[in-house]
C-alpha positions in Angstrom: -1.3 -17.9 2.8 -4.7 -16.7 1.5 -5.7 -13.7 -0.6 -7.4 -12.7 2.9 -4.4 -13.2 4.9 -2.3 -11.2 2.6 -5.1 -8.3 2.2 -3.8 -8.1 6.4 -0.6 -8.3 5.7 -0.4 -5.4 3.4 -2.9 -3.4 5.4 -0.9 -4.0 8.6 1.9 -2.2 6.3 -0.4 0.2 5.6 -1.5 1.3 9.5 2.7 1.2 9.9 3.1 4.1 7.1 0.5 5.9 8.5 1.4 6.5 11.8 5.4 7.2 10.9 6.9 10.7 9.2 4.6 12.2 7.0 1.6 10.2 7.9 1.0 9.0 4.0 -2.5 6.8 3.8 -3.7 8.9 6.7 -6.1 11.2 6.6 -9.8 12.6 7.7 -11.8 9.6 7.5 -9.4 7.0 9.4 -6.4 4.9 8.0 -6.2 3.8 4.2 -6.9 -0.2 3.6 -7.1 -2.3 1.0 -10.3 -4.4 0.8 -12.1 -7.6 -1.3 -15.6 -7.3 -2.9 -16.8 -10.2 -5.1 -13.3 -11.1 -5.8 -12.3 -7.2 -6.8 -9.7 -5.5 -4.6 -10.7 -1.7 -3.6 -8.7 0.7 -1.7 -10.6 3.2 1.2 -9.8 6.2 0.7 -8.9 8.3 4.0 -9.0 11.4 2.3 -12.2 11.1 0.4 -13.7 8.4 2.4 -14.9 6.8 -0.8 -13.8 3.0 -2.0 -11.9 2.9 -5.0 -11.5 0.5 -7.9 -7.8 -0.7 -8.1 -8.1 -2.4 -11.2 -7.8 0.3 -13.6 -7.2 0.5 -17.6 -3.5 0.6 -18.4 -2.7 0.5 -14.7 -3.6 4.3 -14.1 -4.2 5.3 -10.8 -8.1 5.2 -10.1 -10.0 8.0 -10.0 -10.1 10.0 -6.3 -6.9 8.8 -5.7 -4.9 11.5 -3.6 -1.5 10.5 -3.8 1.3 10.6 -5.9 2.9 7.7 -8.7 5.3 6.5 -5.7 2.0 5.4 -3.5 0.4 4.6 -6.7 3.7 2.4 -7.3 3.4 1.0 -4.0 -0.1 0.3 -4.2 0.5 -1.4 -7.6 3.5 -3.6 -5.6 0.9 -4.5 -3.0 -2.4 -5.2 -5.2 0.6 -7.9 -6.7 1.2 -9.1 -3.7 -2.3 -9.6 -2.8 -3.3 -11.4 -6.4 0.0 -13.9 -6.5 1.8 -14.5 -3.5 4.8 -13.5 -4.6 7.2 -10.8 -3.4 6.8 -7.8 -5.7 8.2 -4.9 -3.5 9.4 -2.3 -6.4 8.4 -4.0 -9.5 5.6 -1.1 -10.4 8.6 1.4 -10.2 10.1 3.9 -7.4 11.7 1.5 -5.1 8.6 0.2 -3.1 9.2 -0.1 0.6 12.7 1.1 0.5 12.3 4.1 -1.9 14.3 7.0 -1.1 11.8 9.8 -2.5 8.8 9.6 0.6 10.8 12.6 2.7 10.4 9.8 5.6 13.5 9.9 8.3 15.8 7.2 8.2 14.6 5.5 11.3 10.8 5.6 10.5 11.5 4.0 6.9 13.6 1.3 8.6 10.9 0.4 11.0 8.5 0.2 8.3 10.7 -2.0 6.4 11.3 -4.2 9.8 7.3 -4.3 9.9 7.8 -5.7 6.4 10.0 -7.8 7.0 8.0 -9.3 10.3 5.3 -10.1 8.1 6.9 -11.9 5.4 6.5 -9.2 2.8 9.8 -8.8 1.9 13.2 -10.3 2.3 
């Protein structure tokens, strides 16, 4: 798979959270998404409606960013996703996909996962 295809993978992930429970990665401006410039990755920002830089010093969140460290660690699990290939759901901390700490229901976070799991993000 290329860096591409796996930028629509995650951002497919993305449109799932949004539009389940508490709506997290939507806001004013549209629907979150991850995005490539000259080989940089950059995250819309729905709230803001400004681009952001994910490659940040000490692996900070960027500036603007909106959310709290479980996105951020989410974000971080699918920015290494995008960059190896490899299955990294919950390596940057919080559980990932199947954290218990977004106040999503039960059936919401399952069909996210099944989403997931449908697209060869996780296991």
């Amino acid at each position: 798979m290329t860096k591409e295809q796996r930028i629509e993978v995650v951002n497919e992930i993305i449109q799932e959270i949004a539009g389940r429970g508490r709506k997290f990665f939507s806001g004013k401006h549209g629907v979150a998404k991850i995005l490539s410039r000259n080989n940089r990755l950059y995250m819309f920002n729905e709230y803001s409606g400004v681009d952001m830089f994910l490659h940040t010093k000490y692996g900070y969140p960027p500036k603007k960013w909106t959310h709290g460290g479980t996105l951020w660690g989410l974000t971080k699990d699918f920015i290494a996703y995008i960059q190896t290939g490899e299955i990294s759901n919950g390596k940057n901390g919080y559980g990932g996909l199947y954290s218990p700490h977004w106040g999503y229901s039960e059936q919401d976070m399952q069909e996210i996962i099944n989403k997931a799991k449908s697209l060869n993000y996780v296991v």
